[in-house]
N, C-alpha and C positions, 0 to 999 in steps of 0.2 A: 490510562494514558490519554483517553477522549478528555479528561476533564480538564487534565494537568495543560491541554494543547487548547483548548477552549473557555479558558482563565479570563477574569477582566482585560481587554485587548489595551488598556494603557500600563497593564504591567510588562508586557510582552514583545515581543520583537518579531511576532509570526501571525499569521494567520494558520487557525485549524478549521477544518468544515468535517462534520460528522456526516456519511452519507449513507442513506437507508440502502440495504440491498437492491432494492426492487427502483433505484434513480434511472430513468431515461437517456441514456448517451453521458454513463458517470463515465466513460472515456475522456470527454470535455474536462471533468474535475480530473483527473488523475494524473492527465498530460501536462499539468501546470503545477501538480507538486515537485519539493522539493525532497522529502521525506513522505514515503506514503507506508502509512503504517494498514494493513489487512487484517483482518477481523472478521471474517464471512464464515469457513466451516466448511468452504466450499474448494478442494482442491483444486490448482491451476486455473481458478476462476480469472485474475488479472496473467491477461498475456504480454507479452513485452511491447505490441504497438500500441497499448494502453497505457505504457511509459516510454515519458522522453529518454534520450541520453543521460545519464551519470547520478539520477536519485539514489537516495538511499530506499531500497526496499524493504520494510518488516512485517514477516506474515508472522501472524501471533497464531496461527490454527494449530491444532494436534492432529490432523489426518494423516494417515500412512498412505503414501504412495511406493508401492514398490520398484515401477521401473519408472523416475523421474525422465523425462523427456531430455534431448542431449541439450538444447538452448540454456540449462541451467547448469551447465559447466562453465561457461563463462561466466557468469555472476561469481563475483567475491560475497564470500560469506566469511561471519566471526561467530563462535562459537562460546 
């Protein structure tokens, strides 16, 4: 997905920015996507005032959370 979103930027109509885990105030980058796609490993790592209003969220991780915190009942999710 990093590549496909980090392509020649005059075929594209986006900007993507890969962000290393260990970024300083990657709060900064996160509040200005529009799609943020998660890839860390690390569950409940991004919390919601690390997102604006109405992005799309996708966490790509495989961690098992058993009892999911209630703020993630309002998020729509697809399946």
């Amino acid at each position: 997905m990093a590549a496909l979103l980090l392509q020649d930027a005059s075929r594209r109509e986006c900007d993507g920015h890969r962000l290393p885990l260990r970024t300083r105030h990657i709060e900064q980058h996160t509040l200005q996507g529009d799609i943020l796609i998660v890839a860390i490993g690390k569950p409940e790592f991004v919390t919601g005032d690390m997102v604006k209003p109405g992005p799309v969220v996708i966490d790509v991780g495989v961690n098992r959370v058993d009892d999911p915190p209630a703020s993630r009942a309002t998020a729509s999710s697809a399946t």
